[in-house]
py3Dmol code that shows the C-alpha trace and the ligand (Angstrom):
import py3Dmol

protein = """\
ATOM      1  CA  UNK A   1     -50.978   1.078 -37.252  1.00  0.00           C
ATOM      2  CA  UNK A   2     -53.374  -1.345 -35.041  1.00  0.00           C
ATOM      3  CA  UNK A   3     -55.563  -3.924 -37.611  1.00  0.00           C
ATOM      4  CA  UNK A   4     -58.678  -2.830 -38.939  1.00  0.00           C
ATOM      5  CA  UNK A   5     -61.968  -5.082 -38.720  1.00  0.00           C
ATOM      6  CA  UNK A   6     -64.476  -4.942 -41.158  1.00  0.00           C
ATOM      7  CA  UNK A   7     -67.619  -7.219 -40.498  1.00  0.00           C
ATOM      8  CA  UNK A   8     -71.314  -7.811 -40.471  1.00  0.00           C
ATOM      9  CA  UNK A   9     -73.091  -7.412 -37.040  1.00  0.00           C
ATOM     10  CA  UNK A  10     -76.436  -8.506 -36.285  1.00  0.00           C
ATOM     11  CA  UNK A  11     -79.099  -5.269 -35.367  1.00  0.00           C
ATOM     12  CA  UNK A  12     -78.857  -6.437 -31.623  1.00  0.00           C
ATOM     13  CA  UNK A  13     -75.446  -5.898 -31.519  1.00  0.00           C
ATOM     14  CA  UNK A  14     -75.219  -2.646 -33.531  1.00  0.00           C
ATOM     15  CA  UNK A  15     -77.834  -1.272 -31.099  1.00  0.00           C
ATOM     16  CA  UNK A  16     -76.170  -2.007 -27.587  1.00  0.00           C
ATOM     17  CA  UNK A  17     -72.420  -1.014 -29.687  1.00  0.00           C
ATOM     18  CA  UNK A  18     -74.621   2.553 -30.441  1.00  0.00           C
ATOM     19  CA  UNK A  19     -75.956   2.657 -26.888  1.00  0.00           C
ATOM     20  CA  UNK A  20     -72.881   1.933 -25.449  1.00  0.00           C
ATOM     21  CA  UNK A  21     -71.141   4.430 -27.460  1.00  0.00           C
ATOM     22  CA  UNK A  22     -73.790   7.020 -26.304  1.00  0.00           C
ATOM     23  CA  UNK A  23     -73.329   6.776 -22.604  1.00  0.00           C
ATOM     24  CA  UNK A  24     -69.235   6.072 -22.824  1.00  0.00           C
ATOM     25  CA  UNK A  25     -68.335   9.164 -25.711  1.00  0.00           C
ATOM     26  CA  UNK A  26     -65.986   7.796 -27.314  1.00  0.00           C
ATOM     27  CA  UNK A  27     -65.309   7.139 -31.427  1.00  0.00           C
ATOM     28  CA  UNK A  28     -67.003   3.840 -32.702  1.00  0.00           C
ATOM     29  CA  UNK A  29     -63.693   2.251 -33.191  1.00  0.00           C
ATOM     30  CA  UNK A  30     -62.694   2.401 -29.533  1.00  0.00           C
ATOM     31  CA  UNK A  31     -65.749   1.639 -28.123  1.00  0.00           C
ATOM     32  CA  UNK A  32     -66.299  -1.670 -30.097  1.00  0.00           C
ATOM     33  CA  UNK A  33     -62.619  -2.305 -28.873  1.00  0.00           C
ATOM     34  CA  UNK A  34     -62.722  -1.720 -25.272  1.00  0.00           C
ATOM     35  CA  UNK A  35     -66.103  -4.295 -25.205  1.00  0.00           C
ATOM     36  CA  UNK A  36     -64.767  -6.741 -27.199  1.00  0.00           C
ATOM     37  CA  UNK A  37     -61.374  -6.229 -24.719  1.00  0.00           C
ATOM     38  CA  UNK A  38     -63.801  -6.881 -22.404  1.00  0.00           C
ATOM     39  CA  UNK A  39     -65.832  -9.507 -23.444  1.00  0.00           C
ATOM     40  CA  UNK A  40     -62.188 -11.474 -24.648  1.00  0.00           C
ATOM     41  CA  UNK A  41     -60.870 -11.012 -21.061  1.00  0.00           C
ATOM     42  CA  UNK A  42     -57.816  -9.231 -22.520  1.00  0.00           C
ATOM     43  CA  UNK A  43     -55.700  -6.964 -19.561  1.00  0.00           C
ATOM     44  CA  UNK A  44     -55.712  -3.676 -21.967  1.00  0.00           C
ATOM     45  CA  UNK A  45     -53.966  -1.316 -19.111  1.00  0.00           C
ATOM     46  CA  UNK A  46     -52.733  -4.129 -16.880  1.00  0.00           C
ATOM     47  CA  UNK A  47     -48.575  -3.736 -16.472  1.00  0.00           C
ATOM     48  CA  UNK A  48     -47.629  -7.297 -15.680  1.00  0.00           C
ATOM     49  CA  UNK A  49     -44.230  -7.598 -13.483  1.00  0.00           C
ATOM     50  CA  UNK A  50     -43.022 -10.726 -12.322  1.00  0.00           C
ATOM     51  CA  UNK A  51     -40.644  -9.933  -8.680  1.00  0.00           C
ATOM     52  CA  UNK A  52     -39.456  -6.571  -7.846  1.00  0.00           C
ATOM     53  CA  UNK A  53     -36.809  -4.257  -8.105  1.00  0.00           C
ATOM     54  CA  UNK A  54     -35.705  -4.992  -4.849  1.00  0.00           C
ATOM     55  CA  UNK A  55     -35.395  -8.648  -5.130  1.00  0.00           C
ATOM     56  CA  UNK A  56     -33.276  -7.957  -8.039  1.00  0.00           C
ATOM     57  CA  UNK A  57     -30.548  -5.505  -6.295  1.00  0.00           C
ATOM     58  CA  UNK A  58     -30.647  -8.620  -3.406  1.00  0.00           C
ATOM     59  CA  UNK A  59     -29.372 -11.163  -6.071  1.00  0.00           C
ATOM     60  CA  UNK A  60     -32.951 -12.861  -6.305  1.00  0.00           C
ATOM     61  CA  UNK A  61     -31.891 -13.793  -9.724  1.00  0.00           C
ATOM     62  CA  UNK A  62     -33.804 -17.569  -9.758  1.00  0.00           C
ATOM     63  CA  UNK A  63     -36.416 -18.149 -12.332  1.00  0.00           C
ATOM     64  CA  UNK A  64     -39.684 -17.518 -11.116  1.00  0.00           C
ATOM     65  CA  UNK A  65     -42.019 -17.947 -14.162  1.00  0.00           C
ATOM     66  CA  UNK A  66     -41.082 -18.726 -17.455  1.00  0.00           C
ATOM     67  CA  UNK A  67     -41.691 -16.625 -21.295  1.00  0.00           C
ATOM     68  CA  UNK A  68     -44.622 -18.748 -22.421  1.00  0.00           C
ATOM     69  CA  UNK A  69     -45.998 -17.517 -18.980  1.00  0.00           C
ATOM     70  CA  UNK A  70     -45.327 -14.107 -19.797  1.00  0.00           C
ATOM     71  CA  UNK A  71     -46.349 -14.334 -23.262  1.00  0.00           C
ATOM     72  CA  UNK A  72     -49.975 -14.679 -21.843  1.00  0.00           C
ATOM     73  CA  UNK A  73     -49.972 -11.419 -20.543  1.00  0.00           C
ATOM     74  CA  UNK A  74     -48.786  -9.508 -22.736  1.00  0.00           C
ATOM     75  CA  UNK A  75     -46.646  -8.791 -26.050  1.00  0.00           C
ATOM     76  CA  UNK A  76     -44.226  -6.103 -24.837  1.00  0.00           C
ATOM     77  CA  UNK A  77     -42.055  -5.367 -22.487  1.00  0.00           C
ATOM     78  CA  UNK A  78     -38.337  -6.551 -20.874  1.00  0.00           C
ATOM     79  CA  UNK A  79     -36.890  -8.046 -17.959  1.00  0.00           C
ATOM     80  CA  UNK A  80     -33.876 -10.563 -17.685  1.00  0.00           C
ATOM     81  CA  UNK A  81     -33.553 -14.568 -17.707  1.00  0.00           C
ATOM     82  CA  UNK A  82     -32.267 -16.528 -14.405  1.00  0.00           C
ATOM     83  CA  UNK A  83     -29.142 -15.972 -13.111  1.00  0.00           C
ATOM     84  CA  UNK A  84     -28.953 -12.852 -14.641  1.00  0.00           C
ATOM     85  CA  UNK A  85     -28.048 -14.422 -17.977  1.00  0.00           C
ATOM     86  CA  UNK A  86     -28.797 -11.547 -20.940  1.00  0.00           C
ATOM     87  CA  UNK A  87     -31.313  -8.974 -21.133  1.00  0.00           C
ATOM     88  CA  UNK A  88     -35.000 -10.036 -22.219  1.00  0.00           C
ATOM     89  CA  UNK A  89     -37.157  -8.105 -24.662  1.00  0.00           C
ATOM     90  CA  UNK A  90     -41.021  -8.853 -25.752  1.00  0.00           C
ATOM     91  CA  UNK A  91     -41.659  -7.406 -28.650  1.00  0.00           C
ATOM     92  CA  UNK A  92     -44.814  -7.619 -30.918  1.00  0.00           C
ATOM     93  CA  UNK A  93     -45.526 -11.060 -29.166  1.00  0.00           C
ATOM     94  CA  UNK A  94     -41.758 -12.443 -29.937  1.00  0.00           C
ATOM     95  CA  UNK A  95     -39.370 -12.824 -26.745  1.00  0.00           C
ATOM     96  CA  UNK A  96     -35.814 -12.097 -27.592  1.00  0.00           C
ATOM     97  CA  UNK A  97     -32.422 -12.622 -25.408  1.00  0.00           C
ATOM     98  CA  UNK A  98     -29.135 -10.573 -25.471  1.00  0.00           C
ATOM     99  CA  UNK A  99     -26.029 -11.652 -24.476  1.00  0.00           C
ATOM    100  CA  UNK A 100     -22.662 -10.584 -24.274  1.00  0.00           C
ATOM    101  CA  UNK A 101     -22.241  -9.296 -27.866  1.00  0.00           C
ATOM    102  CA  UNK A 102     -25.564  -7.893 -28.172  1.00  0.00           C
ATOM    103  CA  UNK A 103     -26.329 -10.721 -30.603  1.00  0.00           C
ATOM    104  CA  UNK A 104     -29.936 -11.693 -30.175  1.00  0.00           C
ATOM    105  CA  UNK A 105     -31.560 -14.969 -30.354  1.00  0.00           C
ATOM    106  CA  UNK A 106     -34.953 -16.120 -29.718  1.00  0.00           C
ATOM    107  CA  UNK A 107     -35.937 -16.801 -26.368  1.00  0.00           C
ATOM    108  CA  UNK A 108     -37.910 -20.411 -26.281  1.00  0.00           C
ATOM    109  CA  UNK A 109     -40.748 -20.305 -23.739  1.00  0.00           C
ATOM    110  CA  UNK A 110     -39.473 -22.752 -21.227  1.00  0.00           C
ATOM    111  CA  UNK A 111     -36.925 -20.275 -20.478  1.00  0.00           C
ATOM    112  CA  UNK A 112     -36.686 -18.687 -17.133  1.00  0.00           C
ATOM    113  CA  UNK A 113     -37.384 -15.416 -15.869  1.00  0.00           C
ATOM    114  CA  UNK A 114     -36.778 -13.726 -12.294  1.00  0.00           C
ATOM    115  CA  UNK A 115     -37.981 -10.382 -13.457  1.00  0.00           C
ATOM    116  CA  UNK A 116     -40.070  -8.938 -16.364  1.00  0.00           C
ATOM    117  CA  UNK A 117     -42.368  -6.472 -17.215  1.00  0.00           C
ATOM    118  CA  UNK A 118     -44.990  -6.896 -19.890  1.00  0.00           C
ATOM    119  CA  UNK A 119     -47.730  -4.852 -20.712  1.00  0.00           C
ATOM    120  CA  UNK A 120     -50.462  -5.234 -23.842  1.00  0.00           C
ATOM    121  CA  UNK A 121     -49.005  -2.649 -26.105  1.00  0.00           C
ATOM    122  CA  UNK A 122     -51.864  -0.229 -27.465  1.00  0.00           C
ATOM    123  CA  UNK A 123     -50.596   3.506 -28.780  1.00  0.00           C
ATOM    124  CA  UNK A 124     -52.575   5.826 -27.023  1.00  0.00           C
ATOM    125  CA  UNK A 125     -50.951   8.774 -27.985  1.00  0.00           C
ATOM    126  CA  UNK A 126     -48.098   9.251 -30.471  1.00  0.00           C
ATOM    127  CA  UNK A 127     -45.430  11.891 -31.819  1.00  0.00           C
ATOM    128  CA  UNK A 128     -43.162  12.180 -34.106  1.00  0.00           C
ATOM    129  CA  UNK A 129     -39.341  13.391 -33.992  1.00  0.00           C
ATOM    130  CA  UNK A 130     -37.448  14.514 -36.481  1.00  0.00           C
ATOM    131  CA  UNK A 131     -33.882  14.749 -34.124  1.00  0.00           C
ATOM    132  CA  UNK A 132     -31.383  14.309 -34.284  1.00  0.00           C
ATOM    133  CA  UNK A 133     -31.553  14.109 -30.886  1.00  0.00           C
ATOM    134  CA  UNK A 134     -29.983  12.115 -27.552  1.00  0.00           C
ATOM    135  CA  UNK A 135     -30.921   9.669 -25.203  1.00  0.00           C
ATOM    136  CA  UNK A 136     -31.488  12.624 -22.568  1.00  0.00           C
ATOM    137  CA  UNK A 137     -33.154  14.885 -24.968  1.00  0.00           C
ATOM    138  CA  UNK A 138     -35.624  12.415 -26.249  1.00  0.00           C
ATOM    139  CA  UNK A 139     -36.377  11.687 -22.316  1.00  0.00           C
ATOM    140  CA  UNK A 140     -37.600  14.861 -22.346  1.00  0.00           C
ATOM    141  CA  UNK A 141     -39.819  14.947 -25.233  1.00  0.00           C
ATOM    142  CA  UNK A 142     -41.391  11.565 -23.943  1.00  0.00           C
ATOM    143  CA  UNK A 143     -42.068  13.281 -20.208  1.00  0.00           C
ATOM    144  CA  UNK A 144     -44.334  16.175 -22.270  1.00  0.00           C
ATOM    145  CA  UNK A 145     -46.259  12.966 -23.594  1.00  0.00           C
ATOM    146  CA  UNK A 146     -46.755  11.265 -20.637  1.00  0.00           C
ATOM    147  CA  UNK A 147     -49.957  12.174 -18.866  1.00  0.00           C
ATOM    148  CA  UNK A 148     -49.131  11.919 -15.468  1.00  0.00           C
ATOM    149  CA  UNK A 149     -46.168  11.333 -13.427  1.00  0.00           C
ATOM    150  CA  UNK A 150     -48.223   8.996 -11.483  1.00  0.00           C
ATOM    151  CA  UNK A 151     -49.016   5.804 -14.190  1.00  0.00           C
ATOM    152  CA  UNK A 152     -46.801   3.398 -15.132  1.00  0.00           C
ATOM    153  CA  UNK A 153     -46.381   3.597 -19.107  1.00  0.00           C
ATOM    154  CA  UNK A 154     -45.345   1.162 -21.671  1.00  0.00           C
ATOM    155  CA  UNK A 155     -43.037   3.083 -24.506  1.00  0.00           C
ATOM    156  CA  UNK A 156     -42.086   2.437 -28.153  1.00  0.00           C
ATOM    157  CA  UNK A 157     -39.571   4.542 -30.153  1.00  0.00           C
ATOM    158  CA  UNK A 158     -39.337   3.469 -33.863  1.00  0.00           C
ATOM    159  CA  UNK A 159     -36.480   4.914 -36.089  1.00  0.00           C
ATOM    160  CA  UNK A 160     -33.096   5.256 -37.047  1.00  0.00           C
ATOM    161  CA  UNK A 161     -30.083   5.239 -34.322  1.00  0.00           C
ATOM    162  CA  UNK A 162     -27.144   6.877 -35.419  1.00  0.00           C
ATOM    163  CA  UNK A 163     -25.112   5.594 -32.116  1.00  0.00           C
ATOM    164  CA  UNK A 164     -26.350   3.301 -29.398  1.00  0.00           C
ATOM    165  CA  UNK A 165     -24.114   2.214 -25.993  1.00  0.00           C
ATOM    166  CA  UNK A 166     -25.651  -0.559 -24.690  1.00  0.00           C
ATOM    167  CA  UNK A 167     -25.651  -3.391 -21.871  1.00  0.00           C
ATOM    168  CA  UNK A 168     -25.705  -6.798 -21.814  1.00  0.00           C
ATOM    169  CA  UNK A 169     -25.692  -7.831 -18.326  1.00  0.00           C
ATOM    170  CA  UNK A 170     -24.198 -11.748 -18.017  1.00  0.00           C
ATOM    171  CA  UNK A 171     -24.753 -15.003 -15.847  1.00  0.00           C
ATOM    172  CA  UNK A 172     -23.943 -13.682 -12.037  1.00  0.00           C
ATOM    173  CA  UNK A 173     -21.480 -15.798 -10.220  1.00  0.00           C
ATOM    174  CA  UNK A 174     -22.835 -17.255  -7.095  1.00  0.00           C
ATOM    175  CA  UNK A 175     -23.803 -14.887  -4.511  1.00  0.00           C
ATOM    176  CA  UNK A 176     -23.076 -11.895  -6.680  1.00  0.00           C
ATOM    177  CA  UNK A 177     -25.618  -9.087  -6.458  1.00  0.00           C
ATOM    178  CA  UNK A 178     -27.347  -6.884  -8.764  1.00  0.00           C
ATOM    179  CA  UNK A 179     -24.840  -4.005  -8.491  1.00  0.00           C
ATOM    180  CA  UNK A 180     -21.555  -6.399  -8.751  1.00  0.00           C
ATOM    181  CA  UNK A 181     -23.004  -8.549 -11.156  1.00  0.00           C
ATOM    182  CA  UNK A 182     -23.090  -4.813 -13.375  1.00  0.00           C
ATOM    183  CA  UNK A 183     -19.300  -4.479 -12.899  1.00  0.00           C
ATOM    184  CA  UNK A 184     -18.866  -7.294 -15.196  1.00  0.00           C
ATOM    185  CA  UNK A 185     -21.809  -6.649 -17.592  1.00  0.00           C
ATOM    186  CA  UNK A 186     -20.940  -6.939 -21.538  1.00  0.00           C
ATOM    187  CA  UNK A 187     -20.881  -3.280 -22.776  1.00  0.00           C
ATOM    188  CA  UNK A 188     -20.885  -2.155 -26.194  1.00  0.00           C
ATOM    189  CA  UNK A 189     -21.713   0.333 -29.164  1.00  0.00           C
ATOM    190  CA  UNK A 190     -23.403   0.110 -32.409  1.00  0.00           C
ATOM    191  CA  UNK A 191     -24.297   2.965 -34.929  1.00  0.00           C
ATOM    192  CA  UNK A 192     -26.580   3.336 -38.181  1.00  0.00           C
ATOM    193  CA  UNK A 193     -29.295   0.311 -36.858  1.00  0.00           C
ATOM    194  CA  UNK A 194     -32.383   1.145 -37.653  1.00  0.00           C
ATOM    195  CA  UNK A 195     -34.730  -0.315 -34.667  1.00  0.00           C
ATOM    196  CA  UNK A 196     -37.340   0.081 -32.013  1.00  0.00           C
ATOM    197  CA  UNK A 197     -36.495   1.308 -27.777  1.00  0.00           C
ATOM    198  CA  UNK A 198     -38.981  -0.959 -25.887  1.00  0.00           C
ATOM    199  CA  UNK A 199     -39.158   0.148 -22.629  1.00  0.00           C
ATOM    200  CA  UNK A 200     -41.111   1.600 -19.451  1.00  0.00           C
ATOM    201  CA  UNK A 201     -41.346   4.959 -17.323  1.00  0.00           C
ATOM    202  CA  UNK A 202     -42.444   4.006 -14.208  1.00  0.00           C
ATOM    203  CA  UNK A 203     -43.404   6.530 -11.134  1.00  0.00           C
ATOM    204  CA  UNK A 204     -40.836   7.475  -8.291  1.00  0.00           C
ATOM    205  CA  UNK A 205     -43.083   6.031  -5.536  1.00  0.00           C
ATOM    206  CA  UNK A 206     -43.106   2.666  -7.313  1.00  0.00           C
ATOM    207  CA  UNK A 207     -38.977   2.400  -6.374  1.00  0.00           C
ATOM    208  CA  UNK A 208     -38.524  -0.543  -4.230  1.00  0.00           C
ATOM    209  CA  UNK A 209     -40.905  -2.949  -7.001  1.00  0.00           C
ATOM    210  CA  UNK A 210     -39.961  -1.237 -10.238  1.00  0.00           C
ATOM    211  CA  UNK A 211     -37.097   0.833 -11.788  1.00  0.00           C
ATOM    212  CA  UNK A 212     -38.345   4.461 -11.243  1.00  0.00           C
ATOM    213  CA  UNK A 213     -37.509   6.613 -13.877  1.00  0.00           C
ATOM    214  CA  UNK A 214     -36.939   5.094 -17.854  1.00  0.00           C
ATOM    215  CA  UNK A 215     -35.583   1.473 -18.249  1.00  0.00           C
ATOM    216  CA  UNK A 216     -35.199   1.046 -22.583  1.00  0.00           C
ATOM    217  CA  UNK A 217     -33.855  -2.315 -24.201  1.00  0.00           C
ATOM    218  CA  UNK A 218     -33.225  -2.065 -27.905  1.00  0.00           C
ATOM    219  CA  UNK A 219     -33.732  -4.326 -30.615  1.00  0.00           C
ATOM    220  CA  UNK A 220     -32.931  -3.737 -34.276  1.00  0.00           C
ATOM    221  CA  UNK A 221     -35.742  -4.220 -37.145  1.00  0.00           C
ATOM    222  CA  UNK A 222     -33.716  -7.376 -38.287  1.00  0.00           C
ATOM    223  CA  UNK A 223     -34.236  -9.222 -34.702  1.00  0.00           C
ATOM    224  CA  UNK A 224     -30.314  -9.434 -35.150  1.00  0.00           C
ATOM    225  CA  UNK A 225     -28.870  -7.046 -31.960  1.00  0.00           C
ATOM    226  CA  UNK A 226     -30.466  -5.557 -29.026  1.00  0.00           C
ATOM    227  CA  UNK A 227     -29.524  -4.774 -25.281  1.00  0.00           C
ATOM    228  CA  UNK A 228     -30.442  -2.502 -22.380  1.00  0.00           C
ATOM    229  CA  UNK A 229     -29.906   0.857 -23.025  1.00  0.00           C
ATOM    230  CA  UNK A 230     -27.131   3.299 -21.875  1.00  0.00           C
ATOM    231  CA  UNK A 231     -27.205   6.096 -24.305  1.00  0.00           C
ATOM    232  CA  UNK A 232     -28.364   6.630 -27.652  1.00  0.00           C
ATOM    233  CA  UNK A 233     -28.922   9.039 -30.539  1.00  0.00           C
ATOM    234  CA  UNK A 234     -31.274   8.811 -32.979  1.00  0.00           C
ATOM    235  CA  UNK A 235     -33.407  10.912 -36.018  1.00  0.00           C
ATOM    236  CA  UNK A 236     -36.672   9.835 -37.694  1.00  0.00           C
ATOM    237  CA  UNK A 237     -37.982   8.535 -34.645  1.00  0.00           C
ATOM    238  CA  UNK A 238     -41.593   7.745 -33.718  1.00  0.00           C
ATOM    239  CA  UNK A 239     -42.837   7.679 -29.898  1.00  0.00           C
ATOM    240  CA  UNK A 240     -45.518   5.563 -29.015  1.00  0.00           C
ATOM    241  CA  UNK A 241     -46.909   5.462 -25.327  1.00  0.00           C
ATOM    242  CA  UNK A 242     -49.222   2.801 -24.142  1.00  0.00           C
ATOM    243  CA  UNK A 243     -50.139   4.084 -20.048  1.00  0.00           C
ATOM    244  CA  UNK A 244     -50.934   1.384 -17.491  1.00  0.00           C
ATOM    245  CA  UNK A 245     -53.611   1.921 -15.232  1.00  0.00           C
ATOM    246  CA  UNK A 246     -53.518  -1.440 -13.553  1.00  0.00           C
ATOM    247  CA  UNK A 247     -50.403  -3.158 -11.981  1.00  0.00           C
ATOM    248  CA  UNK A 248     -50.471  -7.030 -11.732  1.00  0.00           C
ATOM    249  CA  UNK A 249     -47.224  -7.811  -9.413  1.00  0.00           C
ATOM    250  CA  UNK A 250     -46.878 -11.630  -9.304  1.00  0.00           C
ATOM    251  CA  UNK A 251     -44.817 -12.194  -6.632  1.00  0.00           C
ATOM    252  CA  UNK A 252     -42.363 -15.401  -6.576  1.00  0.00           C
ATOM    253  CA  UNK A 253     -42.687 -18.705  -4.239  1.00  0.00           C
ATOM    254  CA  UNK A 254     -39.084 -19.510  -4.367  1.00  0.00           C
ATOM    255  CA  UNK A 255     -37.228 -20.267  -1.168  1.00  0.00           C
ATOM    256  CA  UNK A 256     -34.660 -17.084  -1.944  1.00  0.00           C
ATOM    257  CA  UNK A 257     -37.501 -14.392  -2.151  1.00  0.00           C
ATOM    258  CA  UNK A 258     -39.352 -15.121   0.339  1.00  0.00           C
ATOM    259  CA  UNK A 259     -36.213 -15.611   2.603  1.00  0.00           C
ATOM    260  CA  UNK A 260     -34.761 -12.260   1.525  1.00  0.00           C
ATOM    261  CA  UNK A 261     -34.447  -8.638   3.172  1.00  0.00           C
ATOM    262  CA  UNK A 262     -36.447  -6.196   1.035  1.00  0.00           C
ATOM    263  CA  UNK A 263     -37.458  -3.673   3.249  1.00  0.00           C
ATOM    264  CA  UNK A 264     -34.572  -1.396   2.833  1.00  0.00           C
ATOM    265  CA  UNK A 265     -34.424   1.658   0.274  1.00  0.00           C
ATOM    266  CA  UNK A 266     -32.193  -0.061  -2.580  1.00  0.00           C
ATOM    267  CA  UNK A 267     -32.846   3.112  -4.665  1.00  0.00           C
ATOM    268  CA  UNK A 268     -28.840   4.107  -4.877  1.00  0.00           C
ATOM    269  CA  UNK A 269     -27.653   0.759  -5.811  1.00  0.00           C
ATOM    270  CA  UNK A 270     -30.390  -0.153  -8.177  1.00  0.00           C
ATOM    271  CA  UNK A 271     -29.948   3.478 -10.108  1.00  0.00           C
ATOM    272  CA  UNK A 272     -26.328   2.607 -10.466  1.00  0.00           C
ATOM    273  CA  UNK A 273     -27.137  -1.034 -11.379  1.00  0.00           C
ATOM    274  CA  UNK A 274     -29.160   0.354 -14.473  1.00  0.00           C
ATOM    275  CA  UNK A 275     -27.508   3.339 -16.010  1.00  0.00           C
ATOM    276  CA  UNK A 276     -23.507   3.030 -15.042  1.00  0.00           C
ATOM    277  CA  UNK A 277     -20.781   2.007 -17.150  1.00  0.00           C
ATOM    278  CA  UNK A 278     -18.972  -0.718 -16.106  1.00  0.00           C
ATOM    279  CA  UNK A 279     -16.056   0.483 -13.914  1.00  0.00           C
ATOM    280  CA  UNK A 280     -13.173  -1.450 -15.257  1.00  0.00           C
TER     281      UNK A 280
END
"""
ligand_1 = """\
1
ZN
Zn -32.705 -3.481 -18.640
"""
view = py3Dmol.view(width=600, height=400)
view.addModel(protein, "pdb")
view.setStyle({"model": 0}, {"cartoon": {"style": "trace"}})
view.addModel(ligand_1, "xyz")
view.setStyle({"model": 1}, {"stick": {}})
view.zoomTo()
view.show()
């Protein structure tokens, strides 16, 4: 449920709200939001990603910005901290790291970051699931809200989850890449959490900056366990999607990524990087 404001307005105002709302269409509520969005300089459809995909499966893994940086753009999303040291989630303006347990703890904002994405999280369209259903199944469900296969959008799946496998990936050794720094990620289950996916579907053609496809962390309501997602099944859920219209890529300075070889098609490597089990 987003807050409700109730206040006074003076007749100026109320008249250019009214004319406003005559030429855009839309309900009084969202036009009064989108111009005060406007008028508070606030990036409503604007995914923020720090680095790319690419840079990642090259073991660009160096912090590039920090969370108080990201906080400013945003108040949901995920990414992971330098060196490849636990998975990052945003969530309702509170950063959060996992690490080899899938213990969280809170992630203070000098920490550093060599990839995130972070969006402004809005619903603009919603559904409810009754389940139980899987990880793949409730894919599926989310692609018939989606409203194009061409925008980037920000999801949110509130509920109960009977089973989860998750990831935590941990602190690459030196030179490691993306893909072998997997083989010795921190795997493990939970079951009966009840929690929130935070997460992103992002378009195919967007495969050598993002991770085409869904990338879901979890955390639980309690802020106690989260990860990157493997599988999961849940019941009771709710599906909020927030669609990005905008993409803000801020690419990094450091010696490493602007030094590295990113013009080859690291789709293989960075598809096994996010969804395979460890091999061991
Ligand atoms: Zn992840």
């Amino acid at each position: 449920m987003s807050p409700r404001l109730a206040c006074d307005v003076s007749e100026g105002v109320w008249r250019a709200i009214q004319e406003r709302r005559r030429v855009g269409g839309g309900s009084l509520g969202a036009t009064v939001d989108a111009m005060l969005a406007v008028a508070l300089d606030i990036e409503r459809h604007t995914l923020f990603q720090v680095s790319t995909s690419a840079a990642l499966v090259q073991g660009v893994f160096g912090g590039t910005t920090t969370v108080g940086d990201l906080r400013l753009h945003g108040d949901f999303g995920l990414g992971t901290f330098a060196g490849l040291d636990g998975e990052l989630i945003m969530f309702e303006g509170a950063c959060y790291r996992a690490t080899a347990s899938g213990a969280l703890s809170a992630a203070p904002d000098d920490a550093e970051v060599p990839f995130a994405m972070i969006a402004r999280f809005v619903v603009d369209s919603r559904d409810d699931i009754a389940g139980p259903l899987d990880l793949s199944a409730l894919m599926s469900r989310i692609d018939q809200l989606r409203p194009s296969a061409n925008l980037f959008a920000a999801i949110r799946v509130d509920g109960r989850f009977d089973a989860l496998a998750m990831r935590a990936i941990c602190k690459a050794r030196p030179g490691e890449t993306l893909l072998e720094a997997t083989r010795h990620q921190s795997e493990f289950t939970m079951s009966d959490l009840e929690g929130s996916l935070v997460g992103f579907w992002s378009p195919e053609y967007s495969a050598t900056v993002s991770v085409p496809g869904y990338h879901l962390h979890f955390i639980s309501d309690d802020r106690a366990v989260g990860g990157h997602v493997l599988e999961a099944q849940g019941h009771g859920l709710s599906v909020s999607l927030h669609t990005e219209s905008v993409l803000h890529l801020a690419l990094p300075g450091t010696a490493d990524f602007l030094s590295a070889d990113l013009s080859g098609d690291h789709r293989a490597e960075l598809s096994l990087s996010e969804t395979e089990h460890r091999s061991d």
